[in-house]
Structure formats: C-alpha cells, structure tokens
N, C-alpha and C positions, 0 to 999 in steps of 0.2 A: 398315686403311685408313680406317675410321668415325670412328676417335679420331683419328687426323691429321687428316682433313678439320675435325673439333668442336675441336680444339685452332687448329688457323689462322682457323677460324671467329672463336673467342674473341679469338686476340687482335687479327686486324682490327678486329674491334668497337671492344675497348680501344683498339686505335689510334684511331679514331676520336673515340672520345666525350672521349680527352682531347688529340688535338694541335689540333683545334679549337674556338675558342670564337666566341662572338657577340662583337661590338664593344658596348660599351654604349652605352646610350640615351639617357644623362646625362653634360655634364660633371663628371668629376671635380674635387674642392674645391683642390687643387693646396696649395700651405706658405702657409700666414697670415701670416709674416711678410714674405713678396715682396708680398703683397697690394698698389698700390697702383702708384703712376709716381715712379722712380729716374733723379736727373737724375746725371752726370759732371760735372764743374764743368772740372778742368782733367788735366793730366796731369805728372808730376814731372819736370819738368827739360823742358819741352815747349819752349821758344825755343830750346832746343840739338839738338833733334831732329828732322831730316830731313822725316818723317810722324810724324802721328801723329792718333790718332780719339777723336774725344768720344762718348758713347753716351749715349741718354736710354731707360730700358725702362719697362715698361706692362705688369704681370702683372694676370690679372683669372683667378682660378682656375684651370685648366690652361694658359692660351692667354698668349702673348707675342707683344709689338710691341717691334720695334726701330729706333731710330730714331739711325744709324750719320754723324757728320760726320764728314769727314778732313778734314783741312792737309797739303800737301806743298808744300816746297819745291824738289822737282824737278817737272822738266814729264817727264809717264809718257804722256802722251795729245794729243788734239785738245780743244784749248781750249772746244771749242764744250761738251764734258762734263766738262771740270777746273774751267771757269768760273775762271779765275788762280789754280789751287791749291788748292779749296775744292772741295767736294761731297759728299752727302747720299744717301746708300742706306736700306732702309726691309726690315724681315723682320718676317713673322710667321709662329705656328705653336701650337705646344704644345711643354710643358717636363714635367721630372720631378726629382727630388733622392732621390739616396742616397747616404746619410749626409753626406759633406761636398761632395759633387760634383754640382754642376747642369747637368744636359742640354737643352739648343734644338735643337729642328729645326724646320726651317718652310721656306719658300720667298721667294724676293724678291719684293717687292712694293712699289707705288703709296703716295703718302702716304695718301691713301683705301682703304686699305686692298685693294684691288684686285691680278689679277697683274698682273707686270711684263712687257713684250714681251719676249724675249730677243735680239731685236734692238737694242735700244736702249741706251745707256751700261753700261760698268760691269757688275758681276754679276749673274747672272740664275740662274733656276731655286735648286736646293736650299741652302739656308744652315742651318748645323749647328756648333755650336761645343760647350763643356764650358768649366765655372768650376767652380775649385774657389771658395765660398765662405764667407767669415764674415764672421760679426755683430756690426760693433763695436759697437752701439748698436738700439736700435730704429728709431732713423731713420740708420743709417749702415751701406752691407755694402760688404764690400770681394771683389772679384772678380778672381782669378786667372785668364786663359784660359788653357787647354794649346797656343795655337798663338801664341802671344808671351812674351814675357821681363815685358814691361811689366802689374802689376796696377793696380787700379783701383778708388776708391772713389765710391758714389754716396750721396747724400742720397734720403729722402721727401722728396717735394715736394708727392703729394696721395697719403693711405692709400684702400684702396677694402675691401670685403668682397665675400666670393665669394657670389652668388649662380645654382648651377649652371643651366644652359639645354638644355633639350634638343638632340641632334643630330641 
C-alpha cells in the first residue's frame, strides 16, 4: 500500500511541475524579418471581384496590428456601417511562425488600439487567421491565408526593431 501511495505521490508531482508553467515576464523578440509596417497596395484582378481587402500590418516583436479595408460591391449590411461599400476593421494581438506558417491571434479592436464594443458594426471579439508565408525580398512577403483562395503581397513601408517590454 506504501509504494502505491509513493508512486501516485511521484507522479502527481511530475504532473505538476511539468503541465504548468509561468507566462513570461518579457516580450518575446518574435522573426526580425516582419519587424516593421507591411502595407497591401492592391489585390490581383481586384476591379473584377466582388470583395475584396487590402491589409496594412504592424509587427513590433511578438505583438501584431491589423489594419483590414474591404470594397464590396454588394450591399451585405446597413449603410450606416458599409459607408457605400467601404469599411475598415482593426485586430490586434500576438503572433508566432513555424517554419513556413504564421499564426495571429488577437482580438478586434478600435483604431486606438482599444477593444471593440461587440455591439457595434462588423466583427467583434476573437480574430485568428494563419499565412503561410514567403520572402520575396527583404522588403517584399507575400502572404497566403488558409481561409481564402486569394494570396497577397506586402511591401516595407517603415522597418522597426524589437525592443522587448515587459508584461
């Protein structure tokens, strides 16, 4: 009975000391080559299609802003939040990349960085996508999402370096 009690002992413990850990204390340095704000310019074949979103991003070491225009040419909504076809969603969060694939998650939010009421236009709470991407250039990545057909290349527009911040 000694030794089952000392053996479930042990491995509670184990269990413990390794399915949890601390959160760290420091931003992580996140890939030096996103460093910086990636504008979309246009989209391929964009005057012949229906919707479609321009994206401007903003990586500063772990942490991402997004800053999401659409064009539609249907009406999906109340004008008062399509504005004639046009409008502007805004995410941030923290990212990560392994190997070819880059991960966002974050939340919707205010140009100010701020949250978003979830009452208010358009989507709200959790935003979460995946790119696969590559590096035409040092100022050129081109971005795949997994929840569209359509990829997408951005320019540097301003490089930044990571200086991490505590949290």
């Amino acid at each position: 009975m000694k030794k089952a009690f000392t053996f479930y002992l042990l491995a509670f413990t184990f269990l413990l000391q390794t399915a949890c850990k601390f959160n760290p204390d420091m931003q992580t340095p996140g890939e030096s080559y996103l460093q910086g704000e990636w504008q979309q310019d246009s989209v391929t074949m964009q005057k012949q299609l229906v919707n479609y979103s321009l994206y401007n991003l903003k990586f500063n070491c772990d942490s991402f802003f997004v800053q999401i225009k659409t064009f539609s040419k249907a009406n999906t909504g109340a004008d008062s939040c399509t504005k004639s076809g046009q409008w502007t969603e805004y995410a941030k969060g923290v990212y990560d990349q392994k190997n070819d694939t880059l991960h966002v998650r974050g939340l919707f939010c205010n140009p100010d960085y701020s949250y978003k009421d979830p009452t208010g236009c358009f989507r709200s709470g959790v935003y979460e996508e995946s790119f696969k991407v590559v590096k035409k250039t040092d100022s050129v990545v081109q971005f795949n999402p997994t929840s569209s057909v359509i990829a997408f290349s951005a320019r540097l527009i301003k490089r930044s370096t990571c200086t991490p911040k505590p949290l």
